[in-house]
C-alpha positions as CSV (number, residue, x, y, z in Angstrom):
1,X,0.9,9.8,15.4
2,X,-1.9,8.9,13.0
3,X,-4.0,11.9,14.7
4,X,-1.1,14.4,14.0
5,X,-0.4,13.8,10.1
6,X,-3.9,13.6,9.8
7,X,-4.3,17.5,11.4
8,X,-1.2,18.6,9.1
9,X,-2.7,17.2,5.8
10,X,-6.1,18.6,6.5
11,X,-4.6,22.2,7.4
12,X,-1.8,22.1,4.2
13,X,-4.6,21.6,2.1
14,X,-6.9,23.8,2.9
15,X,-4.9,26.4,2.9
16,X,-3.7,25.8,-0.2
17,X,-7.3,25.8,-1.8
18,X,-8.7,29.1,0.6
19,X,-5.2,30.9,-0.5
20,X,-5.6,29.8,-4.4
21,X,-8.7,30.7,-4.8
22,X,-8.9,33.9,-2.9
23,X,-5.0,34.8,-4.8
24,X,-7.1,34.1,-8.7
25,X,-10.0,36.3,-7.3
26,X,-7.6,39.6,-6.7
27,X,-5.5,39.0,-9.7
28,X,-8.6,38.4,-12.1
29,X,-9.5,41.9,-10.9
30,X,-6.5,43.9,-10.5
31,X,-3.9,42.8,-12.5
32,X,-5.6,43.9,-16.6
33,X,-1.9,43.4,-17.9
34,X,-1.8,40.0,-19.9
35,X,0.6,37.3,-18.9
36,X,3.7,36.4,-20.7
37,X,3.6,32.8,-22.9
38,X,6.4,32.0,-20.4
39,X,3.9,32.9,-17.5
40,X,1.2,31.2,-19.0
41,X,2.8,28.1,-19.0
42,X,4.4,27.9,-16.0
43,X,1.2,28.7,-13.9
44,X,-0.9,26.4,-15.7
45,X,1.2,23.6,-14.2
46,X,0.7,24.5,-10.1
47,X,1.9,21.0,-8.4
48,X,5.3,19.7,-8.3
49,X,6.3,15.8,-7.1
50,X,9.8,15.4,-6.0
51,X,12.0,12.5,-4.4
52,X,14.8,13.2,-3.0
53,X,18.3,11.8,-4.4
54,X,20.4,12.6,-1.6
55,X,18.9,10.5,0.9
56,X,18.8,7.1,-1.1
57,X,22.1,6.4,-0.8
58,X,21.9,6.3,3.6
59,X,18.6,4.1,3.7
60,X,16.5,7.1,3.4
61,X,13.5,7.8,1.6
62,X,12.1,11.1,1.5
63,X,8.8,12.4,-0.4
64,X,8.0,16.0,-1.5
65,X,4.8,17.3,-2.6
66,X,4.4,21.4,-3.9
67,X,2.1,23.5,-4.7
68,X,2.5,26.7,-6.4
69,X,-0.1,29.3,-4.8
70,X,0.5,32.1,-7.2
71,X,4.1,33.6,-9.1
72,X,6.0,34.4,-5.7
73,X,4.5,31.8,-3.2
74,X,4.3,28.2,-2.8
75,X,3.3,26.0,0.0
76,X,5.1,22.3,0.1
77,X,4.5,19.3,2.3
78,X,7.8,16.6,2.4
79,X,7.5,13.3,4.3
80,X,10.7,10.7,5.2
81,X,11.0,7.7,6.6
82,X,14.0,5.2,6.9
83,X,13.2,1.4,7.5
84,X,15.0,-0.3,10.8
85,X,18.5,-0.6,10.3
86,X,22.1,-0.6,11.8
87,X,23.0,3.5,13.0
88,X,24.1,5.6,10.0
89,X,27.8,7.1,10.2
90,X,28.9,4.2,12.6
91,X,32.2,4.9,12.6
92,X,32.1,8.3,12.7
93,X,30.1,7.8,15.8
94,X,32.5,5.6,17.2
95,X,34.9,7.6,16.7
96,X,33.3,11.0,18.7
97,X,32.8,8.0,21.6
98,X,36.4,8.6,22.6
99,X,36.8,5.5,23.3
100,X,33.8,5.3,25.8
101,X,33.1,1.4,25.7
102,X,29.2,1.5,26.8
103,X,28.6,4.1,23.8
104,X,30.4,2.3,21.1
105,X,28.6,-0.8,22.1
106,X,25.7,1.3,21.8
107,X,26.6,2.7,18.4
108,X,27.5,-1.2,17.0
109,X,23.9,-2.6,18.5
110,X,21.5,-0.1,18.1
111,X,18.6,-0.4,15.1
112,X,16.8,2.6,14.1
113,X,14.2,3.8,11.8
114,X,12.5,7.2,11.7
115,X,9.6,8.9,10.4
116,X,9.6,12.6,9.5
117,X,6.6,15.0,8.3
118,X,7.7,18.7,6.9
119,X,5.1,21.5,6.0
120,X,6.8,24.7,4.9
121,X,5.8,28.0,2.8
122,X,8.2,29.1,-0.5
123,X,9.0,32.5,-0.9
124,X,10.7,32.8,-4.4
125,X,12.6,35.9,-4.5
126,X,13.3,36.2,-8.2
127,X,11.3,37.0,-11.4
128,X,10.7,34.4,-13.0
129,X,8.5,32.9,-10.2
130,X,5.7,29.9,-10.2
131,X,8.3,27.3,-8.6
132,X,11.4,28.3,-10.4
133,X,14.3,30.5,-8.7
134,X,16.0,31.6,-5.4
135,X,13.7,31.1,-2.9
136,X,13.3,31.0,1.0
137,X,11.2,28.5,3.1
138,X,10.0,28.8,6.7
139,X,9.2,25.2,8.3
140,X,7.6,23.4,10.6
141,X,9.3,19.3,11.5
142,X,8.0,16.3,13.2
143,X,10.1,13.6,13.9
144,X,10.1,10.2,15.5
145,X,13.0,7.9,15.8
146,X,12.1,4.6,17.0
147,X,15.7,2.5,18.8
148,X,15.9,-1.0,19.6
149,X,18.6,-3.2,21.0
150,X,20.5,-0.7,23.2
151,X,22.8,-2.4,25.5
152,X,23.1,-1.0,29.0
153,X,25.7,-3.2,31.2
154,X,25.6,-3.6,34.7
155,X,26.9,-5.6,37.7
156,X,25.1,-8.4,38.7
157,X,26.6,-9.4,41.6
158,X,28.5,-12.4,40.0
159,X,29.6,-10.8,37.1
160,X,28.5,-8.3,34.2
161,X,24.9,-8.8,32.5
162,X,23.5,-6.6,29.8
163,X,19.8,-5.6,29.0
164,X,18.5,-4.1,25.6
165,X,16.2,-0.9,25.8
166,X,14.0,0.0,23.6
167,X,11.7,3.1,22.5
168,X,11.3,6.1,20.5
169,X,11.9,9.7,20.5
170,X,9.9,12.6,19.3
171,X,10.7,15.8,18.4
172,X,9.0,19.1,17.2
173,X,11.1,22.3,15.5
174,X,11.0,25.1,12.9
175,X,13.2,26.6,10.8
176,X,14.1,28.3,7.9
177,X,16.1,27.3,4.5
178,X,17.4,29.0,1.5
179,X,17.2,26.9,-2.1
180,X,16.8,26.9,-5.4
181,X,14.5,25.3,-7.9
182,X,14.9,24.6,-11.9
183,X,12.9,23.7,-14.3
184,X,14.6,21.3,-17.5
185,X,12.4,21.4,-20.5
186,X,8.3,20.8,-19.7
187,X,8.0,18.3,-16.7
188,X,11.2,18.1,-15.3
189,X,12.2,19.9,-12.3
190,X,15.6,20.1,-10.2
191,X,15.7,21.3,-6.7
192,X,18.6,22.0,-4.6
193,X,17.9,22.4,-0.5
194,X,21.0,24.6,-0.6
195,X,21.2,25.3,3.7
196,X,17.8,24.6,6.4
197,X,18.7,24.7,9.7
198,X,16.0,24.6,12.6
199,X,15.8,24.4,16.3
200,X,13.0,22.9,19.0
201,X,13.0,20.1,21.6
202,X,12.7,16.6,22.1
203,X,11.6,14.1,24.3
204,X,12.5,10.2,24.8
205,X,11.4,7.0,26.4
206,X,13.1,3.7,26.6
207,X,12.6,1.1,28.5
208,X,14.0,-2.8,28.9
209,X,12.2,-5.9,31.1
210,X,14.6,-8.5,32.8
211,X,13.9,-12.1,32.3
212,X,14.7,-12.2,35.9
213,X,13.7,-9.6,38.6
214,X,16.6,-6.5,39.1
215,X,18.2,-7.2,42.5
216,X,18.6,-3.6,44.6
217,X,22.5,-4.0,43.5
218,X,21.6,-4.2,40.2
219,X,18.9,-1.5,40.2
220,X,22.0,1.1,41.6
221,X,24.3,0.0,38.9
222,X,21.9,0.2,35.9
223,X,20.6,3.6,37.6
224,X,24.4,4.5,37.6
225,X,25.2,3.6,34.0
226,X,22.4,4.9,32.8
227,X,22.5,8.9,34.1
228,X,26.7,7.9,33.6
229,X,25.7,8.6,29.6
230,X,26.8,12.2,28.2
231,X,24.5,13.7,25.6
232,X,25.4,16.5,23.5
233,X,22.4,18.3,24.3
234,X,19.9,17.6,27.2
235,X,19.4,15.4,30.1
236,X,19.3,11.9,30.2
237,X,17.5,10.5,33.8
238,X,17.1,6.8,34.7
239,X,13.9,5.2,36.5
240,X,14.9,1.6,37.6
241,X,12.3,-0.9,39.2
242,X,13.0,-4.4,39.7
243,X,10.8,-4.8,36.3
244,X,11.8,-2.3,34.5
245,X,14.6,-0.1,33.5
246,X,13.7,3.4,31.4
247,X,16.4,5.7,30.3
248,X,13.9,9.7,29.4
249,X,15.7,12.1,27.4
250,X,14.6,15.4,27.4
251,X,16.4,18.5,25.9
252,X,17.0,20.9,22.9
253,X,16.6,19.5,19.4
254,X,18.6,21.0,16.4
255,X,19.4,19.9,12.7
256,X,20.1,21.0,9.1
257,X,18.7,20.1,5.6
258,X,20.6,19.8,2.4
259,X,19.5,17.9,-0.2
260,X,19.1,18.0,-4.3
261,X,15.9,16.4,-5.4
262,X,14.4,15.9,-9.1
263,X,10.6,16.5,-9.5
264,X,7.9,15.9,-12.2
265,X,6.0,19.2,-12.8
266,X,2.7,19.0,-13.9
């Protein structure tokens, strides 16, 4: 994880330094008309700090950090995270269960927190430029959601038992979104994800220990229960020892962004 943000950071900023300073060299030299007061002042203030408002209310915490490369590009880097906490949109998620008792159990027991890292490029389509405007922005997102307490039932032989699985899943995908940024009087900015959608894949492990070792019954009935679970999207296989059961995800991965944030432009 560490090894990956660490790649991304190094890469967004030196591309935003080799692109700067190579974009001042050609406009020095071919651009002899002189810049509006308007102009002036908007690219003299090239970064842009933004939190997102949307996101508080669900636990969320999300980060965003631009900076303007010349009048019709920027390049931005956003970072999220949610501490560990019950599902969001429980009963909504209940409710898509139909009724399926192992998933709602799921749903109710479940605690998840996630981390998310988003580089993306800003193509502002209008005049004005320099962060303000219509704009559209290709992305790249990494996420992990780490799960803990999932309750898989099973037969024990004299009755029903229940083990918690735990893990995380990762997932990679790009995209592309259509906003809008504002500026309100000299450091105040407003920025409205108006639709991102993107697409990739995902992968997940999870895994529980019994106190006790899994008898063969029990292996075939977790096994069972286990693959039993529909997805949406993907595949869901179980590997059951009699130390350890894993439930491995692996599939399509799709979401959207929409969001308003408020930034301090400096």
């Amino acid at each position: 994880m560490k090894t990956i943000i660490k790649q991304l950071l190094c890469l967004f900023f030196l591309c935003a330094s080799v692109h700067l300073a190579a974009q001042q060299s050609v406009e020095q030299a071919a651009n002899g008309k002189e810049p509006s007061k308007e102009e002036k002042n908007a690219a003299g203030k090239m970064n842009i700090l933004k939190v997102n408002l949307s996101a508080l209310p669900f636990g969320n915490f999300s980060f965003q950090y631009e900076r303007v490369l010349q009048k019709k590009i920027s390049l931005s880097l956003g970072i999220g995270f949610r501490p560990e906490g019950n599902l969001p949109f429980k009963n909504s998620l209940n409710d898509a269960a139909n009724g399926d008792r192992d998933i709602e159990n799921a749903i109710n027991n479940a605690q998840l927190s996630n981390f998310s890292i988003t580089p993306e490029f800003r193509f502002y389509v209008g005049k004005k430029g320099y962060g303000r405007g219509f704009y559209l922005a290709p992305y790249y997102r990494f996420a992990s959601f780490n799960v803990s307490s999932i309750p898989i039932e099973y037969n024990g032989g004299t009755g029903t038992k229940s083990i918690n699985l735990a893990g995380d899943m990762k997932t990679h995908s790009g995209g592309l979104m259509l906003g809008a940024q504002w500026f309100l009087g000299k450091s105040v900015t407003i920025d409205w994800w108006i639709l991102g959608a993107h697409y990739g894949a995902g992968k997940g492990n999870f895994e529980g220990k019994p106190a006790i070792p899994f008898t063969q019954l029990e292996q075939n009935d977790i096994r069972q229960t286990i693959e039993g679970i529909e997805l949406p999207v993907g595949t869901i296989k179980a590997e059951v020892t009699s130390t350890s059961a894993k439930a491995i995800i692996n599939g399509p991965w799709a979401g959207v962004r929409a969001a308003l944030t408020l930034g301090f432009h400096f």
